[in-house]
N, C-alpha and C positions, 0 to 999 in steps of 0.2 A: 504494500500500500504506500503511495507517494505521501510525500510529505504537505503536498497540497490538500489529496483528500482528505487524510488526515484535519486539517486544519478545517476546512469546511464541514465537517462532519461534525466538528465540535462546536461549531458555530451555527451550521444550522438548528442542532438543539434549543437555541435559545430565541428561535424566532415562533413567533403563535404560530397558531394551526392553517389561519389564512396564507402567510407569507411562505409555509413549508407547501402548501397546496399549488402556490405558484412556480416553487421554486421546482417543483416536479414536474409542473406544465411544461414551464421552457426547459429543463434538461430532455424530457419527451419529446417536445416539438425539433427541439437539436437534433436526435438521432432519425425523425422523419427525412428526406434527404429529396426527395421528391415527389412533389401534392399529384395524386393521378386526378386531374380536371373533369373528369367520368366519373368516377368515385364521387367527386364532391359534388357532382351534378344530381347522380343517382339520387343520394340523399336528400336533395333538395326537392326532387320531382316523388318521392313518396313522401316526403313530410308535407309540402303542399297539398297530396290526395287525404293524407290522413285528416287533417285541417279543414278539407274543404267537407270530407266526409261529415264530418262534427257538428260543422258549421249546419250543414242541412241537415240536420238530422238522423242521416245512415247510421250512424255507429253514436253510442254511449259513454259519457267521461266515465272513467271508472279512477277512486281516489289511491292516491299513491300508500295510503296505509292497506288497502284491499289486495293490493298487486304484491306488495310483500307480506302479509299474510298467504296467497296463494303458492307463492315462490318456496315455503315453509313447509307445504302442504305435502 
């Protein structure tokens, strides 16, 4: 282990939960190396259908404590 990580390791200890939370976004986003523009689209175009589904009534909100209860299940 470098003497860097080292050093960041002990340091990130000391940052709240929020600041560790980002501090793992961008070491994440670092090792992404290249955004596939299909991939980000994909997702865009069923989060829209999800959304619009909703919006008119096709499908039902169900609450985020129901969905982890089922996940349990």
């Amino acid at each position: 282990m470098s003497e860097n990580f080292r050093h960041i390791l002990e340091n990130v200890k000391q940052l709240n939960s929020r600041e560790r939370a980002l501090m793992a976004h961008i070491i994440i986003a670092s090792l992404e190396s290249v955004s596939d523009e299909d991939v980000d689209k994909a997702w865009a175009e069923i989060a829209e259908k999800r959304f619009t589904d909703l919006i008119n009534g096709q499908v039902k909100p169900v609450h985020w404590e129901q969905i982890k209860q089922d996940i349990v299940k």
